[in-house]
N, C-alpha and C positions, 0 to 999 in steps of 0.2 A: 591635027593635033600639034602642040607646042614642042619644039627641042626640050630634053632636061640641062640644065645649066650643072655643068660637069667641074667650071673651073670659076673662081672670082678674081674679079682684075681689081684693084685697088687703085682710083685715082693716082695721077702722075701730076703733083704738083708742080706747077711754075716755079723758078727762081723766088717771083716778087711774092707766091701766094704761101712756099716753102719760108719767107722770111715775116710775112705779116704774120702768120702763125706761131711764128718764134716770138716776135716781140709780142703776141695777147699771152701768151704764156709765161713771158718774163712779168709784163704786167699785173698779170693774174696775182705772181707769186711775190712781186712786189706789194702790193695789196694784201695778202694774207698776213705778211711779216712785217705790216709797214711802223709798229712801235720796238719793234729789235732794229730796225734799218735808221731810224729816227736817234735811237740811242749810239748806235756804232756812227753816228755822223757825229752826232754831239761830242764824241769821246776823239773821234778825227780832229776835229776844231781844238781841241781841247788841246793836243798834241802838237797841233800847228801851229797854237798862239803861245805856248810855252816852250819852242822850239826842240822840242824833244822828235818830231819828226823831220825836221833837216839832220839832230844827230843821226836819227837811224838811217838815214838818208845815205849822209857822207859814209859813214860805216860799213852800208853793206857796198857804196860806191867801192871802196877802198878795204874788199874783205877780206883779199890776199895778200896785203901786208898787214892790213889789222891783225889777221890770225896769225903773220910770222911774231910780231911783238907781243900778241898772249904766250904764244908757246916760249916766247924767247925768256918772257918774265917767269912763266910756270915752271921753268925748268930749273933755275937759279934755287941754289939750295934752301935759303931759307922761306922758298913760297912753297916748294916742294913739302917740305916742313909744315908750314901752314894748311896745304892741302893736305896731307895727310893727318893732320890734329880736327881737322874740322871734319872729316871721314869717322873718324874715332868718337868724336864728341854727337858728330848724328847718330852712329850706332849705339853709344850709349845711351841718347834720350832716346831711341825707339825702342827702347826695352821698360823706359819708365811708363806708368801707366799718366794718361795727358791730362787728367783729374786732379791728380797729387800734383803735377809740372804744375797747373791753371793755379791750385792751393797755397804751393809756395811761394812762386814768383810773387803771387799776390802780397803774401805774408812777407816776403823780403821789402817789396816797396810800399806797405803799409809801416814796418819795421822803420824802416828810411825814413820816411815822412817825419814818423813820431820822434827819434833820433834828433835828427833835424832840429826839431821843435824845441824840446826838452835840453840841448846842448849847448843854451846862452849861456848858462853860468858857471862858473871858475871854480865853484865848488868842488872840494878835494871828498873822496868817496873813501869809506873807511870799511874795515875789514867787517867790522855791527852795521853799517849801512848793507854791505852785501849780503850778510847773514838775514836780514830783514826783507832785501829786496826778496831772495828767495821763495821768501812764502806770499807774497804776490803771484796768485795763479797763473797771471800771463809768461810771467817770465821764469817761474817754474815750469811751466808749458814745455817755453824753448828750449832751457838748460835741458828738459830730460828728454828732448827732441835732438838736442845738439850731443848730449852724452850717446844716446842710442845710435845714432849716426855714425859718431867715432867708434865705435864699439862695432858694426856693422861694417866700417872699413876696414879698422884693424883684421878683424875676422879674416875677410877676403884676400886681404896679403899675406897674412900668416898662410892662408891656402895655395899661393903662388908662388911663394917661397921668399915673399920679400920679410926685410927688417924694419 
């Protein structure tokens, strides 16, 4: 009668047959990913031939005096300043809903355009032209867009205690 096989040895790969292994497996996984690997090459070249990869290059070459000259510029008051207004102004558009942000912007540089367009002539605008424009729906729109507005900031400072 046979021994029971009590223990299992698991081959003891070679150097060469521990490294052939490695590379069907990189292969492997090269092959699976080969249109993400394709793209991220594409976008390498891309970076190469517009030199933006020797910047980041030299950059991170030289990343401990690069970072003494951010800190040195960040710290001078009016970036400080700067940094802290753009702190402020993120906080503020993360409270707007990005619907209304996508709405207006839109409406400001639609605004613009029209602006633009309509601004060749020299003509002097009279207190009956205003009173007229008025009831043109578009720009009744804005004026009680733009009144609301003010009305909705004043509010807010009268609650903080400003004048």
């Amino acid at each position: 009668m046979a021994k029971s096989i009590t223990t299992i040895t698991e081959p003891v790969l070679s150097e060469k047959e521990a490294n052939e292994k490695a590379w069907a497996e990189v292969l492997e996984e090269l092959s699976r990913n080969s249109e993400g690997l394709r793209s991220y090459i594409r976008l390498l070249q891309e970076l190469h031939e517009s030199g933006i990869m020797d910047t980041m290059k030299a950059a991170l070459q030289s990343k401990e005096e690069l970072a003494k000259v951010i800190v040195k510029e960040m710290n001078k008051p009016n970036n400080t300043n700067t940094i802290n207004n753009l702190m402020a102004m993120a906080g503020t558009l993360s409270m707007l809903d990005s619907d209304v942000v996508k709405k207006m912007a839109s409406s400001v540089s639609t605004g613009f355009h029209k602006a633009r367009e309509e601004n060749q002539t020299e003509e002097k605008i009279g207190l009956f032209d205003l009173m007229k424009a008025l009831k043109d729906p578009d720009i009744n729109r804005a004026v009680r867009f733009g009144l609301n507005f003010l009305k909705g900031m004043g509010q807010s400072l009268g609650e903080k205690g400003e004048k």
